[in-house]
C-alpha positions in Angstrom: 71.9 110.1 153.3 68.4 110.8 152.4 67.6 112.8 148.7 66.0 115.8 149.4 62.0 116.7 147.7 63.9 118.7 145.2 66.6 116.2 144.1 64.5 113.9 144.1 62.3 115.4 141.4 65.2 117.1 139.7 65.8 113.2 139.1 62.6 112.2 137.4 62.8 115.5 135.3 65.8 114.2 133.9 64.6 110.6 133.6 66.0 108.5 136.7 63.7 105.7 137.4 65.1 105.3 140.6 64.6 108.7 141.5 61.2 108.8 140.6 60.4 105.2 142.0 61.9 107.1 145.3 59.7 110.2 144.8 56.4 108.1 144.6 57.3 106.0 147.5 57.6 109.1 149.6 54.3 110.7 148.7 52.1 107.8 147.8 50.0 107.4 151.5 49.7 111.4 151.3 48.7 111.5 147.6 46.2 108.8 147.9 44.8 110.0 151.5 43.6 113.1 149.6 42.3 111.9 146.5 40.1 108.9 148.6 39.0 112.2 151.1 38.1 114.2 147.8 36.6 111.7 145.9 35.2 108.8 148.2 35.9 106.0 146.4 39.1 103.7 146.3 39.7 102.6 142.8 38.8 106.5 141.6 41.5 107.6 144.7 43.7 105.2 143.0 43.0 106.4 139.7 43.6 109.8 140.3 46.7 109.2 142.4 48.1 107.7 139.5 47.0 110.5 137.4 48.9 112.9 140.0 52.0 111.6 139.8 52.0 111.1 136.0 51.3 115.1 135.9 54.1 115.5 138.7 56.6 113.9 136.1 55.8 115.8 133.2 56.0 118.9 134.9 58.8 118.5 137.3 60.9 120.3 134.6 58.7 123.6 135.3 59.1 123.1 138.8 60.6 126.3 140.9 60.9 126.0 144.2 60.7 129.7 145.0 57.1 129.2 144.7 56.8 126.4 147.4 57.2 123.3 148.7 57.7 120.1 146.7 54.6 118.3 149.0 52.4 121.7 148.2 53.3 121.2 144.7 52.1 117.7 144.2 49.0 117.7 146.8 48.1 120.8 144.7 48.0 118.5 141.6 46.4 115.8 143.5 43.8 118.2 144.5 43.6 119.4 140.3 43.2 115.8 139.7 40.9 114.4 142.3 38.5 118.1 141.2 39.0 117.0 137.5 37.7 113.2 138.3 34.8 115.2 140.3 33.6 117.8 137.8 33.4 115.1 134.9 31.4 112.7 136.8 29.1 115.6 138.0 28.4 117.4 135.2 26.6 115.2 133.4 23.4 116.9 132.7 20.5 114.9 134.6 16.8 114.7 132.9 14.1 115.1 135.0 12.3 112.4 133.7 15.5 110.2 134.5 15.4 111.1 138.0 11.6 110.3 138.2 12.5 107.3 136.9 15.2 106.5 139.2 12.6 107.2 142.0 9.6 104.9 140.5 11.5 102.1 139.6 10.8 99.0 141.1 13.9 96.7 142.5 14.6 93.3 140.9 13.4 90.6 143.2 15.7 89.0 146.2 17.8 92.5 145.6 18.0 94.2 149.1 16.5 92.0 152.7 12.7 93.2 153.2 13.0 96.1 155.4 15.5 97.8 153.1 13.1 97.1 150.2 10.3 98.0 152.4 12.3 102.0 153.2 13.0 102.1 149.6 9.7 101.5 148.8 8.4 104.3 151.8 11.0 107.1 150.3 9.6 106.6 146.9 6.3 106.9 147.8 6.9 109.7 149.5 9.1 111.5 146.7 6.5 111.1 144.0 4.1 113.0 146.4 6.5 116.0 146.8 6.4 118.8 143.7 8.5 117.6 140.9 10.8 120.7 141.5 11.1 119.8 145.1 11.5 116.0 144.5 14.2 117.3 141.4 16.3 119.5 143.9 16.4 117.0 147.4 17.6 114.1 144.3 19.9 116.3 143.1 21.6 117.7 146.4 21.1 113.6 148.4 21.6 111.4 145.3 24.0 113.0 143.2 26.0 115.1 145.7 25.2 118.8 144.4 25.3 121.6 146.4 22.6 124.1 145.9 25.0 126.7 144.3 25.3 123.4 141.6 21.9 122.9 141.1 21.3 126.5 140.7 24.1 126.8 138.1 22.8 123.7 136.4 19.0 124.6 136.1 19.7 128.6 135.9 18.0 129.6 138.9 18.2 131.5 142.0 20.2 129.9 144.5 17.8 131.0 147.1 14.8 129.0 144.9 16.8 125.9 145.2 17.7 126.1 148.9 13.9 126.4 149.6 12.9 123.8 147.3 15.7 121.5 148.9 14.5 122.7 152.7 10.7 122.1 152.0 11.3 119.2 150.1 13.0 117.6 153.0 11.2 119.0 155.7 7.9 117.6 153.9 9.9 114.2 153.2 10.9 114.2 157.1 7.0 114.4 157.7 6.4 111.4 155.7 8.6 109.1 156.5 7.3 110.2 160.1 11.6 110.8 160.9 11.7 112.4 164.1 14.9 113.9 165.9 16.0 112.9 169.3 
């Protein structure tokens, strides 16, 4: 006979290793699937995972299943932990000056095969020629992952502001780099 969700987890709240080695084998694809979606990179998904089901056991005492599913339970602190991991690395404030940098820098020799340096080299160029607000805003949304609403937060602006300087920023880098749809 197979342990239910609940009994499972009524078993690792009172301490059965078994129980709980039976509990993670169930959910540990599922777990892991959403923290690699949410976070994008395998040993953070595996990170977090872990995280999740360390959080699972100390709370499966306060678990009532009037309020839902086991599964919604722990994908819902999956999800807490996978946001967590996100909102640490993100909000790192980022300087200006840093991102310049990050732009101008040259790459050590023999580091990338000559086109790729030769693109790098192309995208730079054409990033120090946009407005350093522009330049700021399309590193901040394409580099770092922010979404406008983010950046607006971060530099206390209107979100509209950013979404132009993101738009005109890449519209004008589109021009340079002479990308063309179709």
């Amino acid at each position: 006979m197979v342990a239910t969700d609940e009994a499972l987890l009524a078993g690792m709240a009172a301490g059965d290793p078994l129980a709980a080695a039976a509990f993670v084998r169930r959910y540990q694809a599922r777990v892991f699937g959403l923290a690699l979606t949410i976070v994008g990179v395998r040993a953070t998904a595996e990170d977090v995972a872990q995280e999740a089901f360390t959080r699972a056991w100390r709370y499966a005492p306060g678990y009532d299943p009037r309020r839902g599913a086991v599964s919604a339970w722990l994908l819902t602190i999956a999800r807490n932990a996978a946001v967590d991991v996100l909102r640490t690395t993100r909000d790192q404030p980022y300087d200006p000056a840093t991102l310049v940098d990050l732009v101008t820098a040259r790459p050590p020799a023999g580091e990338a095969p000559a086109d790729a340096v030769a693109d790098r080299e192309r995208l730079r160029t054409a990033l120090r020629s946009l407005p350093a607000e522009q330049a700021q805003a399309v590193l901040l949304a394409a580099y770092y992952g922010l979404t406008a609403r983010e950046i607006a937060e971060r530099d206390g602006l209107p979100l509209g502001t950013v979404k132009t300087r993101i738009r005109l920023g890449l519209g004008r880098l589109r021009d340079l780099m002479e990308v063309r749809d179709g």
